[in-house]
PDB file of N, CA, C and O in Angstrom:
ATOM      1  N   UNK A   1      30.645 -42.105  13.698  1.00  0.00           N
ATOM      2  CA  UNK A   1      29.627 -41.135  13.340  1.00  0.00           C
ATOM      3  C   UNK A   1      28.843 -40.769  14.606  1.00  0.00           C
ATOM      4  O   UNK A   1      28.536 -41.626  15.434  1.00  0.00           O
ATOM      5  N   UNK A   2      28.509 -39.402  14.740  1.00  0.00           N
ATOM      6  CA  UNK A   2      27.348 -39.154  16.099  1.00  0.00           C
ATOM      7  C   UNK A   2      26.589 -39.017  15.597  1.00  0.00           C
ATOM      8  O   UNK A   2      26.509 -38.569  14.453  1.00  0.00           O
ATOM      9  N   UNK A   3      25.497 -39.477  16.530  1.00  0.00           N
ATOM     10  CA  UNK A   3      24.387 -39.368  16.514  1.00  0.00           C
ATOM     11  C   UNK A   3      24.092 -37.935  16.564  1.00  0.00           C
ATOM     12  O   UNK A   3      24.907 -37.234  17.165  1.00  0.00           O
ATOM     13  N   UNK A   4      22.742 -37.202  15.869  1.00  0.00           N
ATOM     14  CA  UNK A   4      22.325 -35.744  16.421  1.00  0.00           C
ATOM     15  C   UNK A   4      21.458 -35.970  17.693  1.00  0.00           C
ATOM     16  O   UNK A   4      20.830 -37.012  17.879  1.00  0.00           O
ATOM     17  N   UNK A   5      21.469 -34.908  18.565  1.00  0.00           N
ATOM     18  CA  UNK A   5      20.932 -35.243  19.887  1.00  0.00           C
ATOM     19  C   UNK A   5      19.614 -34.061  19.262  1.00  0.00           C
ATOM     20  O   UNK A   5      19.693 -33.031  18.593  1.00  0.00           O
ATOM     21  N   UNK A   6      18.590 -34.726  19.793  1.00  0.00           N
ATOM     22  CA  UNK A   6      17.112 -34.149  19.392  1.00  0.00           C
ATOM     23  C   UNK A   6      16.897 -33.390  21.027  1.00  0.00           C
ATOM     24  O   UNK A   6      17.098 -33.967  22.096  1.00  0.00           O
ATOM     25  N   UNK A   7      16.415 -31.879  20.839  1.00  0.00           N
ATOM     26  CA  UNK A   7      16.034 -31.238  21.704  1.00  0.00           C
ATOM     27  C   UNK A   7      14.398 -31.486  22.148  1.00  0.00           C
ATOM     28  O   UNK A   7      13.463 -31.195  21.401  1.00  0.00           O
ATOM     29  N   UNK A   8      14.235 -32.091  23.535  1.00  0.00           N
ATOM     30  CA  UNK A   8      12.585 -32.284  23.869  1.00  0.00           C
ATOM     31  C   UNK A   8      11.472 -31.357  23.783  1.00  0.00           C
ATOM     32  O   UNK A   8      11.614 -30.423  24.573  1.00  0.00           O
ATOM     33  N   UNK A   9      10.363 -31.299  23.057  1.00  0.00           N
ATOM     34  CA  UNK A   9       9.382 -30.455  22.821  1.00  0.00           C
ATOM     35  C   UNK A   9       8.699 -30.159  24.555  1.00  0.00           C
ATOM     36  O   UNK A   9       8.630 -31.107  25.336  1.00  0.00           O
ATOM     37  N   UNK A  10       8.272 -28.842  24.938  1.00  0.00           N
ATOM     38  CA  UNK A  10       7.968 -28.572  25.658  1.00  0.00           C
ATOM     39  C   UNK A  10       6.840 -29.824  26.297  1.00  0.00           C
ATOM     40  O   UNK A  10       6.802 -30.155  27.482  1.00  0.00           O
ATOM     41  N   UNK A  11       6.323 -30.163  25.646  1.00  0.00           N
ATOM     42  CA  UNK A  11       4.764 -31.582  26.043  1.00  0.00           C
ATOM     43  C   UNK A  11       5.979 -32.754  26.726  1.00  0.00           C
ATOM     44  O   UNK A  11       6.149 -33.342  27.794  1.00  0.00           O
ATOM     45  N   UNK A  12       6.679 -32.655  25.345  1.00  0.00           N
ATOM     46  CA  UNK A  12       7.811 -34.142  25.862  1.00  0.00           C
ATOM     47  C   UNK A  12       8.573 -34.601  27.401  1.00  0.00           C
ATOM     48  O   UNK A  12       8.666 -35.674  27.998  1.00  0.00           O
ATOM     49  N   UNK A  13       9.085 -33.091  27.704  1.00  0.00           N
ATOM     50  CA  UNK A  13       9.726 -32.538  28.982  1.00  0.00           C
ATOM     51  C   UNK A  13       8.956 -32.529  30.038  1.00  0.00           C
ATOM     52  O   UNK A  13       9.318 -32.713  31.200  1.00  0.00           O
ATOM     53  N   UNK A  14       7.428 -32.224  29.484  1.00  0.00           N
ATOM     54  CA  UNK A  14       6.082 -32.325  30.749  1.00  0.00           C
ATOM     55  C   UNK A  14       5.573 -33.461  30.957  1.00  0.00           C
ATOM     56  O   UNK A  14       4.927 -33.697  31.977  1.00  0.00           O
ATOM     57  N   UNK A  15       5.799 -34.382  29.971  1.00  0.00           N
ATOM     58  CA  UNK A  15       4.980 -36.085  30.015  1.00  0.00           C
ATOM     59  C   UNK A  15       6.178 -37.007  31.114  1.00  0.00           C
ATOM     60  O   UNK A  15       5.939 -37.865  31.964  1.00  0.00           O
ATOM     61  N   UNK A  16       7.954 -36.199  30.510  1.00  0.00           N
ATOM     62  CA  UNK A  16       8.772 -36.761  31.495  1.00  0.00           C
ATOM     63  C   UNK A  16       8.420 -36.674  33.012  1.00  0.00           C
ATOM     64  O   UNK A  16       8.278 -37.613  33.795  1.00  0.00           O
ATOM     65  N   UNK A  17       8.302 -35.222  33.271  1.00  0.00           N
ATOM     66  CA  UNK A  17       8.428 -34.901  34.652  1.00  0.00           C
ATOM     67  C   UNK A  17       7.187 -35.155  35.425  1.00  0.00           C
ATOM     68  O   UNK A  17       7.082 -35.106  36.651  1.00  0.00           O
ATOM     69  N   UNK A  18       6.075 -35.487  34.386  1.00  0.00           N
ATOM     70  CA  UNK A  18       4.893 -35.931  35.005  1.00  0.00           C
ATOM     71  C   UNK A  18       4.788 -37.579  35.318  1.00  0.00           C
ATOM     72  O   UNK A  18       4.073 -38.184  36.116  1.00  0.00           O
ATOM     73  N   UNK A  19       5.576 -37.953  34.568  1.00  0.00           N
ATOM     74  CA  UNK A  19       5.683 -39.402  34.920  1.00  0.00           C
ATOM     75  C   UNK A  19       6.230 -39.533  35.990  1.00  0.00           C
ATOM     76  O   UNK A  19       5.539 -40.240  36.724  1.00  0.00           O
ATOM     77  N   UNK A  20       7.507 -39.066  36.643  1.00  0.00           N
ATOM     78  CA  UNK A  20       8.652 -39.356  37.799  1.00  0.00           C
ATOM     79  C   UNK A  20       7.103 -38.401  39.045  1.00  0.00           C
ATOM     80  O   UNK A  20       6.857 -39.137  40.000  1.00  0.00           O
ATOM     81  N   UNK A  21       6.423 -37.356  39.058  1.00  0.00           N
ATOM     82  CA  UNK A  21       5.719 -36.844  39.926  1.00  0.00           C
ATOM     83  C   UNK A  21       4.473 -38.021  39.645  1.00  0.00           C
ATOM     84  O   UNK A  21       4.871 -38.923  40.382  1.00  0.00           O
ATOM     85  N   UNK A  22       3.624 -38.365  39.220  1.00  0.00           N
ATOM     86  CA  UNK A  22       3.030 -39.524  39.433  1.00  0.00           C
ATOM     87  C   UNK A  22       3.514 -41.022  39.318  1.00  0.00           C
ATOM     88  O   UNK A  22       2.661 -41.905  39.403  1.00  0.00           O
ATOM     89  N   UNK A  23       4.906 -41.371  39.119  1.00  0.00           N
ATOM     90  CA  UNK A  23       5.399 -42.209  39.748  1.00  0.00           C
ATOM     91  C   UNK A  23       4.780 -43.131  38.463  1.00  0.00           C
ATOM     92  O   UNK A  23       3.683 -43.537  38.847  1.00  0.00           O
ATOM     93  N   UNK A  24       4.942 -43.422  37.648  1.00  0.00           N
ATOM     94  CA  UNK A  24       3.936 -44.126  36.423  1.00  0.00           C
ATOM     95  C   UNK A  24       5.355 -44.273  35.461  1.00  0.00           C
ATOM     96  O   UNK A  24       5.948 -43.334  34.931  1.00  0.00           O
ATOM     97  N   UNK A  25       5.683 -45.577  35.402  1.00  0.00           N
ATOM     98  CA  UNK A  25       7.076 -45.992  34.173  1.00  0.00           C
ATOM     99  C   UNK A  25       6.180 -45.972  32.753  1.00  0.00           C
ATOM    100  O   UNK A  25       5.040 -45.514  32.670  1.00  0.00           O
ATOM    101  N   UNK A  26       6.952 -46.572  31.651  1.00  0.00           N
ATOM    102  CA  UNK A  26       6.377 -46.798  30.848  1.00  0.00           C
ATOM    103  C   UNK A  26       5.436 -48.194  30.364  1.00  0.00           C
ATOM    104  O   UNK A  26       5.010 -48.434  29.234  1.00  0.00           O
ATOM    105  N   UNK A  27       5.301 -48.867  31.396  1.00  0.00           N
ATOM    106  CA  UNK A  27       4.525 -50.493  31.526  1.00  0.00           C
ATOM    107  C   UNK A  27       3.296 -49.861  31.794  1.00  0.00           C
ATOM    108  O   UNK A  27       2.230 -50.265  31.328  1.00  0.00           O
ATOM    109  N   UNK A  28       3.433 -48.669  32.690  1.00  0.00           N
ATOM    110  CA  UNK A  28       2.071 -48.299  33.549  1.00  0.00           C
ATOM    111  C   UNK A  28       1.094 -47.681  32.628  1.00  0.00           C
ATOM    112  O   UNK A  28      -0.092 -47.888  32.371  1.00  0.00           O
ATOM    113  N   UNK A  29       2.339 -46.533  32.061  1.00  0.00           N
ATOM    114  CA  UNK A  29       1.218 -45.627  30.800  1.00  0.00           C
ATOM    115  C   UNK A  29       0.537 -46.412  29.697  1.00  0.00           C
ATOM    116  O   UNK A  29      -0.572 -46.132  29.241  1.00  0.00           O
ATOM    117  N   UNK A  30       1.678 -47.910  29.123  1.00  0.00           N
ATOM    118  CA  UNK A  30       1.228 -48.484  27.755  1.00  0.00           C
ATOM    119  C   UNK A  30      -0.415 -49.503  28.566  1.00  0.00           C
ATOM    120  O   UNK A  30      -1.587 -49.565  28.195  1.00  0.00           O
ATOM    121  N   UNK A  31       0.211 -50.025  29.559  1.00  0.00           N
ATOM    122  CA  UNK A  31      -1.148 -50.630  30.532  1.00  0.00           C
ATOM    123  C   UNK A  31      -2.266 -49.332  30.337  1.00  0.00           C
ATOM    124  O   UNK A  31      -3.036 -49.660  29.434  1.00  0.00           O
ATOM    125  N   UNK A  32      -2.497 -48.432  30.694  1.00  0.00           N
ATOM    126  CA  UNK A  32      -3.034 -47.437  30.727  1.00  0.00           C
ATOM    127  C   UNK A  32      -4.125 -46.988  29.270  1.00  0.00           C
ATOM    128  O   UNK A  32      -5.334 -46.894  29.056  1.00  0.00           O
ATOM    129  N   UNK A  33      -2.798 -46.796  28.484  1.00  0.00           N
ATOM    130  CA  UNK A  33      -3.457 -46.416  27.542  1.00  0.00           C
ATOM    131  C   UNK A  33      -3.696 -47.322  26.270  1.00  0.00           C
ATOM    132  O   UNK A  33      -4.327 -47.084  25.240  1.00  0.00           O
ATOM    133  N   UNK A  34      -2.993 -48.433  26.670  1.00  0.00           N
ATOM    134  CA  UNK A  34      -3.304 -49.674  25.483  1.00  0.00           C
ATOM    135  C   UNK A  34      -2.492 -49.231  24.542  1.00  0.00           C
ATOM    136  O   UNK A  34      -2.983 -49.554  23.461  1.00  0.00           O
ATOM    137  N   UNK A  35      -1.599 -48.714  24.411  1.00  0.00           N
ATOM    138  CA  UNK A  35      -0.599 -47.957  23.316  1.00  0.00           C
ATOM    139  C   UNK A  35       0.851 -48.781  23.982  1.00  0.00           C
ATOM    140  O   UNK A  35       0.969 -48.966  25.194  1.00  0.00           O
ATOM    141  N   UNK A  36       2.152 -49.329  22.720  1.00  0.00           N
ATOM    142  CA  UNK A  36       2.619 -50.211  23.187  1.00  0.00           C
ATOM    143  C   UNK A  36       3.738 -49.025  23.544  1.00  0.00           C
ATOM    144  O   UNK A  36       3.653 -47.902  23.049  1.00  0.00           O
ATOM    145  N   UNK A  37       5.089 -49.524  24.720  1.00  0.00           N
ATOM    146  CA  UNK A  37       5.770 -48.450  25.086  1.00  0.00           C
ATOM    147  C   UNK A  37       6.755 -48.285  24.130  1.00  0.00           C
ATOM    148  O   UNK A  37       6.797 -47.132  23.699  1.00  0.00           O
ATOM    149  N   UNK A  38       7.301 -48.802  23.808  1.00  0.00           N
ATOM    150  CA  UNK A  38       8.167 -48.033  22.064  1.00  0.00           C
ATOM    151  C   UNK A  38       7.255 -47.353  21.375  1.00  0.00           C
ATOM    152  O   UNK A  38       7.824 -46.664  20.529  1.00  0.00           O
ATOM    153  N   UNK A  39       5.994 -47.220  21.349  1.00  0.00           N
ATOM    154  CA  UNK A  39       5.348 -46.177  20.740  1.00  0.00           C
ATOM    155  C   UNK A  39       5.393 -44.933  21.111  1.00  0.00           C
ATOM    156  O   UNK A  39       5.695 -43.952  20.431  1.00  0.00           O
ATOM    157  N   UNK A  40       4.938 -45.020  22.737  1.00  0.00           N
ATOM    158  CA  UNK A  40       4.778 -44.096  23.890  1.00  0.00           C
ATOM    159  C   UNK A  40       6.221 -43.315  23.850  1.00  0.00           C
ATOM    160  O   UNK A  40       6.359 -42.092  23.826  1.00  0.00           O
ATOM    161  N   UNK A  41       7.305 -44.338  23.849  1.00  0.00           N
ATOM    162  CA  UNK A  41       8.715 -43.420  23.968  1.00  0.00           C
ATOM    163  C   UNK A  41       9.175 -42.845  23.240  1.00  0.00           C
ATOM    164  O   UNK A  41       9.992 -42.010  23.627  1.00  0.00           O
ATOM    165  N   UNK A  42       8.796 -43.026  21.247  1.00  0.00           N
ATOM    166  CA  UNK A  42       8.801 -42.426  20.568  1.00  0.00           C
ATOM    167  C   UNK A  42       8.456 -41.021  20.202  1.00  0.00           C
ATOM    168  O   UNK A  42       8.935 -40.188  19.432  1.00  0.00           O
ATOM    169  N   UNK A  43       7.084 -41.073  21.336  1.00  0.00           N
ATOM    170  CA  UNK A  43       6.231 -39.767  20.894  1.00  0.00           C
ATOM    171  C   UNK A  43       6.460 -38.991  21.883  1.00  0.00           C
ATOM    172  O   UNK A  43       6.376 -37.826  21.492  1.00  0.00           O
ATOM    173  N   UNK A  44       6.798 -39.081  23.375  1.00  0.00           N
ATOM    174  CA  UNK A  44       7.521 -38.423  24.040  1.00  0.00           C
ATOM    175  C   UNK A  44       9.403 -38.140  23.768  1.00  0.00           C
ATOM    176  O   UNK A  44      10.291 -37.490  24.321  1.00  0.00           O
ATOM    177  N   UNK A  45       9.361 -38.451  23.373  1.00  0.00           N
ATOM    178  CA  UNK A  45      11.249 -38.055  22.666  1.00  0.00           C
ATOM    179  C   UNK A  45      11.051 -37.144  21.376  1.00  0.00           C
ATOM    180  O   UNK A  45      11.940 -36.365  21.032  1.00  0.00           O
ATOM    181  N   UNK A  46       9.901 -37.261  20.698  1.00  0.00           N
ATOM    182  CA  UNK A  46      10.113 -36.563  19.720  1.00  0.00           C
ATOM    183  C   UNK A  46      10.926 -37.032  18.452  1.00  0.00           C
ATOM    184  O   UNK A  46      11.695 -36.348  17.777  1.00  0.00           O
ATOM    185  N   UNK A  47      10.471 -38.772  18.231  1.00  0.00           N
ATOM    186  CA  UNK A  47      11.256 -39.363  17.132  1.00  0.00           C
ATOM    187  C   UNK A  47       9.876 -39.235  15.847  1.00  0.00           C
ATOM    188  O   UNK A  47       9.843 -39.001  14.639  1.00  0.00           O
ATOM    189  N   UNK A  48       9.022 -39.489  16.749  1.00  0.00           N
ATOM    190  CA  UNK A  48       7.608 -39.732  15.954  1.00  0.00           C
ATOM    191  C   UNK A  48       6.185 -38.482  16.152  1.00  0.00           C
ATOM    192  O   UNK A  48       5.735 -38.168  17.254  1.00  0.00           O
ATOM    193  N   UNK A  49       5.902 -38.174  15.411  1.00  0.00           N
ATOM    194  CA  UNK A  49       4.102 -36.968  15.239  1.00  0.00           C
ATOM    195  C   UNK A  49       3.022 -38.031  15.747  1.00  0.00           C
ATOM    196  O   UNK A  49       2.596 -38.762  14.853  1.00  0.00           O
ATOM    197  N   UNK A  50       2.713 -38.157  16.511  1.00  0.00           N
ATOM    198  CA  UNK A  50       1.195 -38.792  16.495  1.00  0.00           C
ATOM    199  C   UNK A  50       0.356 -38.188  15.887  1.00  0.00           C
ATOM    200  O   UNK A  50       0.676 -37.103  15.400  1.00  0.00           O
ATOM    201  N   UNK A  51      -1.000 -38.696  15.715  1.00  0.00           N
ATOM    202  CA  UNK A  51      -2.224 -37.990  15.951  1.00  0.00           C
ATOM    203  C   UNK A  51      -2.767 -37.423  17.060  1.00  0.00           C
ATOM    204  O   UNK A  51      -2.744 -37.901  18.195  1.00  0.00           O
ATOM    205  N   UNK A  52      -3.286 -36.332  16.696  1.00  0.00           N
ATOM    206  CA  UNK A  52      -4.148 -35.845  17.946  1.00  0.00           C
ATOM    207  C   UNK A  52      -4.295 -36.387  18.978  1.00  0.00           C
ATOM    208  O   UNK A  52      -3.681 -36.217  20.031  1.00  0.00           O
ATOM    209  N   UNK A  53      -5.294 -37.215  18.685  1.00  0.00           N
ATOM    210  CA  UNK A  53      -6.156 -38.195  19.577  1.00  0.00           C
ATOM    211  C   UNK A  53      -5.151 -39.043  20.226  1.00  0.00           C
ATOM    212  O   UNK A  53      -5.486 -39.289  21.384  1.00  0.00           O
ATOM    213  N   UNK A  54      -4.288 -39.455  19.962  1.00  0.00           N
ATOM    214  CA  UNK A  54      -2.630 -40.248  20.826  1.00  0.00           C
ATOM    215  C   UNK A  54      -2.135 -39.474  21.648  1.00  0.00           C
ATOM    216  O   UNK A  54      -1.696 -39.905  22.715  1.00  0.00           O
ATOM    217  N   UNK A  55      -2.094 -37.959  21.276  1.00  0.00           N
ATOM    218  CA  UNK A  55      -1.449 -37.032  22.019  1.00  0.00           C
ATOM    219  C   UNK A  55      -2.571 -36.657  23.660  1.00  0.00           C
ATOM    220  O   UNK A  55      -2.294 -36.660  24.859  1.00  0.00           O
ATOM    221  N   UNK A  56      -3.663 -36.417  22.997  1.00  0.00           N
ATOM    222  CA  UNK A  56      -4.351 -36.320  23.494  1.00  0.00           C
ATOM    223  C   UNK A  56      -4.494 -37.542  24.841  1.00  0.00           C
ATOM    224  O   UNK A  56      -4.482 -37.326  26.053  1.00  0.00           O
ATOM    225  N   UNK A  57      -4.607 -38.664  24.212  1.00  0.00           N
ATOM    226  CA  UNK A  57      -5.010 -40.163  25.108  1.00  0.00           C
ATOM    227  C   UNK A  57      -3.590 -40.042  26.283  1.00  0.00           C
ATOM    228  O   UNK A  57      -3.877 -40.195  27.470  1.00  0.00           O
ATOM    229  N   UNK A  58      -1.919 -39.739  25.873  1.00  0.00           N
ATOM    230  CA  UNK A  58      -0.970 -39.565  26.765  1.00  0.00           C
ATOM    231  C   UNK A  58      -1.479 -38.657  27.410  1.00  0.00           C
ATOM    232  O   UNK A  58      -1.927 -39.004  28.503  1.00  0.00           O
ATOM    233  N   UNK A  59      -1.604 -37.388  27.084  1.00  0.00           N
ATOM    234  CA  UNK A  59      -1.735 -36.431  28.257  1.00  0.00           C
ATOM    235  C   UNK A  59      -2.720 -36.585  29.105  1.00  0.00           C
ATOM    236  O   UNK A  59      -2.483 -36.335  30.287  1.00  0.00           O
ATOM    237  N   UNK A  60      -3.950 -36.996  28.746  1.00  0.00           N
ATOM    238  CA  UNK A  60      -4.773 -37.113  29.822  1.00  0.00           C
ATOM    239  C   UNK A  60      -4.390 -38.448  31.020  1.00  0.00           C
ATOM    240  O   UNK A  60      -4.870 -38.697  32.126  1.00  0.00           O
ATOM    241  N   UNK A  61      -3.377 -39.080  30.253  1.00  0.00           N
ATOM    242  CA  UNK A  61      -2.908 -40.165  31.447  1.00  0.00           C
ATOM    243  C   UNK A  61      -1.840 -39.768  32.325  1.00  0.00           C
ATOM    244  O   UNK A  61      -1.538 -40.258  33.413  1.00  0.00           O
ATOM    245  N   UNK A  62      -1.275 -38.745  31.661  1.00  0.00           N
ATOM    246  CA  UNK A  62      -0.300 -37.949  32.587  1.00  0.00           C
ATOM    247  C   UNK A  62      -0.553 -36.600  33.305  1.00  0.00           C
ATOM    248  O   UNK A  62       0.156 -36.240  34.244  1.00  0.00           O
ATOM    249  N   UNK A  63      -1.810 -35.708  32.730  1.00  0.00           N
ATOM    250  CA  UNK A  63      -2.826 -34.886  33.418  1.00  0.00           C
ATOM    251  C   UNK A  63      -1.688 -33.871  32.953  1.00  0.00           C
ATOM    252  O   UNK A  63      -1.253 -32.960  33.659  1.00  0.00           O
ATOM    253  N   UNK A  64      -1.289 -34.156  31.708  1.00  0.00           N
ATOM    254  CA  UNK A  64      -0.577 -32.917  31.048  1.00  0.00           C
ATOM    255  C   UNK A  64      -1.113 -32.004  29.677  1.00  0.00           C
ATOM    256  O   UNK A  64      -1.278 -32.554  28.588  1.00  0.00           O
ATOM    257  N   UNK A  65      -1.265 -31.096  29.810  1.00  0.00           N
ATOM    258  CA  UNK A  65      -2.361 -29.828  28.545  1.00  0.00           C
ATOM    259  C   UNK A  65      -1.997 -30.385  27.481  1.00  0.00           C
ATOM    260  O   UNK A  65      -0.777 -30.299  27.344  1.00  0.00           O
ATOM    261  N   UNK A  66      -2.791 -31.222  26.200  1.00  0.00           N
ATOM    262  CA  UNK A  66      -2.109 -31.366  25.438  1.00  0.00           C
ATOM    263  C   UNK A  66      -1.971 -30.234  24.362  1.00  0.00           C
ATOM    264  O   UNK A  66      -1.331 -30.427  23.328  1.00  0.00           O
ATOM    265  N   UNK A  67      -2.630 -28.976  24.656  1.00  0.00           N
ATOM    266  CA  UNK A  67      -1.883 -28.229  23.711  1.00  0.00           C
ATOM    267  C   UNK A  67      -0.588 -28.007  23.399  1.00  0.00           C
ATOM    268  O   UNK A  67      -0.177 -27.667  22.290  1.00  0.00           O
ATOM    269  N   UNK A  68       0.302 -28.268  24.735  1.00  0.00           N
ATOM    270  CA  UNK A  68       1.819 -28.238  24.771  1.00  0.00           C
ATOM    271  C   UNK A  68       1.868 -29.637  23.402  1.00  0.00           C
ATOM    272  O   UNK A  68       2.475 -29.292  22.389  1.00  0.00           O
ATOM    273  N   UNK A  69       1.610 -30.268  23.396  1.00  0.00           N
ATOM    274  CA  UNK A  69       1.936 -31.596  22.559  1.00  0.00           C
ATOM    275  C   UNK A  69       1.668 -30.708  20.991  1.00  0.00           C
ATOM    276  O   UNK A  69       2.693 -30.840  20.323  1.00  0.00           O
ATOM    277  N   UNK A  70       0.957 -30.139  20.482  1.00  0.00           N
ATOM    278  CA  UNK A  70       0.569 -29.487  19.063  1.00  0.00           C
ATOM    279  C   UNK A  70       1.968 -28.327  18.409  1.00  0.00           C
ATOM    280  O   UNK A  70       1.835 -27.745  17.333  1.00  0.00           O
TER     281      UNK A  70
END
């Protein structure tokens, strides 16, 4: 059976490329934001909706708009 391959939401694609340009894995962001990183990777892949305020708390650690995230 395949898997379906999930296309990245525009925020998702910006939290990636903002991570590799500030150099920040996912130990750094969950350190960061106190959010554990299977959470973090969830909500950047686009498996899981956060709340606002989650979306919000990533982007400002990655200095990415979170309107892209809505």
């Amino acid at each position: 059976m395949k898997k379906e391959k999930r296309e990245l939401s525009p925020w998702g694609r910006q939290c990636k490329v903002q991570m590799v340009v500030l150099g920040k894995t996912l130990s750094d962001l969950s350190a960061e934001t106190k959010l554990s990183k299977t959470y973090i990777s969830s909500i950047i892949n686009g498996r899981m909706i956060p709340p606002e305020d989650t979306i919000r708390t990533i982007s400002n650690a990655l200095e990415v708009d979170a309107a892209l995230g809505r």
